[in-house]
C-alpha positions as CSV (number, residue, x, y, z in Angstrom):
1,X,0.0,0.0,0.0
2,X,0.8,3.2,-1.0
3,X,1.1,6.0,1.9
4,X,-1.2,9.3,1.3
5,X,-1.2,12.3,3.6
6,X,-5.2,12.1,5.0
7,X,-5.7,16.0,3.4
8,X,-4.8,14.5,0.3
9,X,-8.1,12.2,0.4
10,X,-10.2,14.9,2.4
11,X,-9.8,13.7,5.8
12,X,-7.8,16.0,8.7
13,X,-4.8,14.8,10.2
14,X,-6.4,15.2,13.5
15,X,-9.6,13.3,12.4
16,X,-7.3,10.1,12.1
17,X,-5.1,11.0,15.1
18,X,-8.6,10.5,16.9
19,X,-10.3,7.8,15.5
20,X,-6.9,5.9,16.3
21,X,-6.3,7.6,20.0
22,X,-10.2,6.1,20.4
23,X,-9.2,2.4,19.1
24,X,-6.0,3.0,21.6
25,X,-8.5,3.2,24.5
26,X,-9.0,-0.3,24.6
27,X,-5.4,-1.9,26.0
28,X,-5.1,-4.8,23.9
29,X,-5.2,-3.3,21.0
30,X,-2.1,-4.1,19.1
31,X,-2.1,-2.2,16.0
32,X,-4.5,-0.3,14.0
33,X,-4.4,1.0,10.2
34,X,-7.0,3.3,8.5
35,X,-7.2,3.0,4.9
36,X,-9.0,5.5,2.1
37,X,-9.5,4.4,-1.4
38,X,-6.5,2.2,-1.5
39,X,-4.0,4.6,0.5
40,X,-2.4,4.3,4.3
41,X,-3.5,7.4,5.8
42,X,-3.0,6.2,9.6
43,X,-1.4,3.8,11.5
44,X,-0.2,3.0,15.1
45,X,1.5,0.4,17.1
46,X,1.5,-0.6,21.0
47,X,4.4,-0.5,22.2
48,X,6.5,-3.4,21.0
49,X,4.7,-3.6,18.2
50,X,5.4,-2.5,14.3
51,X,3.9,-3.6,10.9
52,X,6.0,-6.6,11.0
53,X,4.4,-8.0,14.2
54,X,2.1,-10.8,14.3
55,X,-0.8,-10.0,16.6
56,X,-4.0,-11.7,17.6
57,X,-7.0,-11.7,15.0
58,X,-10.0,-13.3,17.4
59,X,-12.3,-10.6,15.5
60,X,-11.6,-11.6,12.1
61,X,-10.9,-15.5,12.8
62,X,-14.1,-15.9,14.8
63,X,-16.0,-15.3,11.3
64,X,-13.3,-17.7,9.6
65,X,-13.7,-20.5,12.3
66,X,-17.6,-20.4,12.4
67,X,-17.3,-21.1,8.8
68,X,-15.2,-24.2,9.7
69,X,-17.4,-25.2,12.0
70,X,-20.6,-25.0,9.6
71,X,-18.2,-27.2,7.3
72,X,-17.7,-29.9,9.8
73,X,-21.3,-30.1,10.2
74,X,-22.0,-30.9,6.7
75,X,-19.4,-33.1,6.5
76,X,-21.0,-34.9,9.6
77,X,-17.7,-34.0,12.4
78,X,-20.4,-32.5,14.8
79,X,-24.3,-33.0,14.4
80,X,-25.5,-29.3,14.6
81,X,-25.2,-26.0,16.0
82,X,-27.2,-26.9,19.2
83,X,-25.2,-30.1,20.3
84,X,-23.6,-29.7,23.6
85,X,-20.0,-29.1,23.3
86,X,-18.9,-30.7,26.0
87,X,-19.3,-33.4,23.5
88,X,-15.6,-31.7,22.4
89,X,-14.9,-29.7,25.9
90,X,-15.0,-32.8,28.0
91,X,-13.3,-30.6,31.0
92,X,-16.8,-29.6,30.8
93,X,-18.5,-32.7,31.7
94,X,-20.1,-32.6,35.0
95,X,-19.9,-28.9,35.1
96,X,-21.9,-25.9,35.4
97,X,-20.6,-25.5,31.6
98,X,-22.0,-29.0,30.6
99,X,-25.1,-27.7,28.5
100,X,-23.5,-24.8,26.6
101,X,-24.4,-25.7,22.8
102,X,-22.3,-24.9,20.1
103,X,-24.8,-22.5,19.3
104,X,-24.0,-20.6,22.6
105,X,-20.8,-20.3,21.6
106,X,-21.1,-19.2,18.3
107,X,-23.6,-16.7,19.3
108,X,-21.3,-15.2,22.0
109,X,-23.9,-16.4,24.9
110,X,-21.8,-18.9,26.6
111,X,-22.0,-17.4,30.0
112,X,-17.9,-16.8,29.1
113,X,-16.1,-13.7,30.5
114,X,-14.9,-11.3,27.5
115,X,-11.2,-11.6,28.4
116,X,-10.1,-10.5,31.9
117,X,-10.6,-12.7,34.3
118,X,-9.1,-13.0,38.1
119,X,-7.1,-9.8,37.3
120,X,-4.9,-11.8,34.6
121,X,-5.7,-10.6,30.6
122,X,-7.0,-13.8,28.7
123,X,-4.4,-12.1,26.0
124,X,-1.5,-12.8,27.6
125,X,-1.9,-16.4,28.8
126,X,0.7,-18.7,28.0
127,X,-2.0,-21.3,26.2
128,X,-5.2,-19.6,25.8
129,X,-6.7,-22.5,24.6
130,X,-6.9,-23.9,28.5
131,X,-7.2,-20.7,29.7
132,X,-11.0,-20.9,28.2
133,X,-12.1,-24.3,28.7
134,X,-11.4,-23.7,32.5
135,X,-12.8,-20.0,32.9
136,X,-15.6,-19.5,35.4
137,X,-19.0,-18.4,34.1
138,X,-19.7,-14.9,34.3
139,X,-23.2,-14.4,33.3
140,X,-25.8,-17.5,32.5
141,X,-25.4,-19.2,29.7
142,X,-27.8,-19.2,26.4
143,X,-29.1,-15.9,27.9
144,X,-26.0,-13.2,28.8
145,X,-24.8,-12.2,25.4
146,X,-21.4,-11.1,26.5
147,X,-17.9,-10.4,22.9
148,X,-15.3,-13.1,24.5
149,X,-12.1,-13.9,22.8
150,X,-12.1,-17.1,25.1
151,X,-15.4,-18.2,23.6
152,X,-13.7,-17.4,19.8
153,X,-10.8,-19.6,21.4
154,X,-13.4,-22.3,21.9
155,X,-13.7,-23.0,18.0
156,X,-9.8,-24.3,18.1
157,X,-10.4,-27.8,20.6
158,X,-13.5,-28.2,19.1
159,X,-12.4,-28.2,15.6
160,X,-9.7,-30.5,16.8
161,X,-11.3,-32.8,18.4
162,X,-14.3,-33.1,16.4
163,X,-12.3,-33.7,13.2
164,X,-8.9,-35.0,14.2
165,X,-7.0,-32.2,12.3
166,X,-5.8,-29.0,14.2
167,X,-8.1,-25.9,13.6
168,X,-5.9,-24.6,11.6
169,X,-5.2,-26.9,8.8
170,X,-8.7,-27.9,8.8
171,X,-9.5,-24.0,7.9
172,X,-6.7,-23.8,6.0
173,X,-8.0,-27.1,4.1
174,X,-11.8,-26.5,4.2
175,X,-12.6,-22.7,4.0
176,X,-9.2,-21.2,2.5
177,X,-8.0,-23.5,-0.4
């Protein structure tokens, strides 16, 4: 991409230094870029961070990996959208998780905390993928609609263990190819 000074394309210098100042305001934001008809008017990076970082994506895969998971249905991995997935999640079994559906998860209902939980950031956790399978309900699930990276998490183990292939190959071989 081609950089372009915002005035060039109509929009104030100060216009973008704000619209990134308020992505900023949430802390694990790791980078942000703001792009006009094809041109890089804006971009910032946390600290330790530059355009050559690789950073998190739950936002973007989530769509990606629910896409997966609508392909492992049809090819007859998991049943539906409303099986339980402590089918997959068997840490779940005999739980106060046991009955979240698929569906729950998918429709960010899970009853899941959004990311910080016991004072620790669900972003930094050494393997994130644990870290959600054993979070605590925060709200009651199938009713508390609550955005959780943890629950996007979910889609990884399930993936796995419903088809035998790691979430990402089976994206990679399913949606992507």
């Amino acid at each position: 991409l081609d950089d372009a000074d915002p005035t060039r394309l109509g929009i104030s210098q100060a216009a973008v230094d704000e619209i990134l100042s308020y992505i900023f305001t949430d802390k694990a934001t790791q980078a942000a870029v703001i792009l006009k008809n094809g041109y890089l008017i804006g971009s910032r990076y946390a600290q330790g961070h530059d355009k050559y970082s690789m950073g998190t994506s739950w936002s973007v895969a989530k769509s990606f990996y629910s896409a997966a998971l609508g392909v492992a249905i049809d090819e007859g991995w998991i049943e539906s959208v409303d099986q339980k997935a402590s089918v997959f999640l068997t840490e779940w079994l005999g739980t106060d998780k046991e009955d979240i559906t698929l569906r729950n998860i998918l429709e960010m209902r899970s009853g899941i905390p959004g990311g910080d939980h016991g004072g620790k950031s669900f972003i930094r956790e050494a393997n994130q993928t644990k870290s959600a399978i054993d979070m605590e309900l925060s709200g009651i699930p199938s009713v508390t609609f609550r955005y959780s990276n943890p629950t996007s998490q979910l889609f990884e183990p399930v993936l796995q263990r419903a088809t035998g292939l790691d979430a990402h190959t089976y994206l990679a071989q399913k949606i992507l190819t």
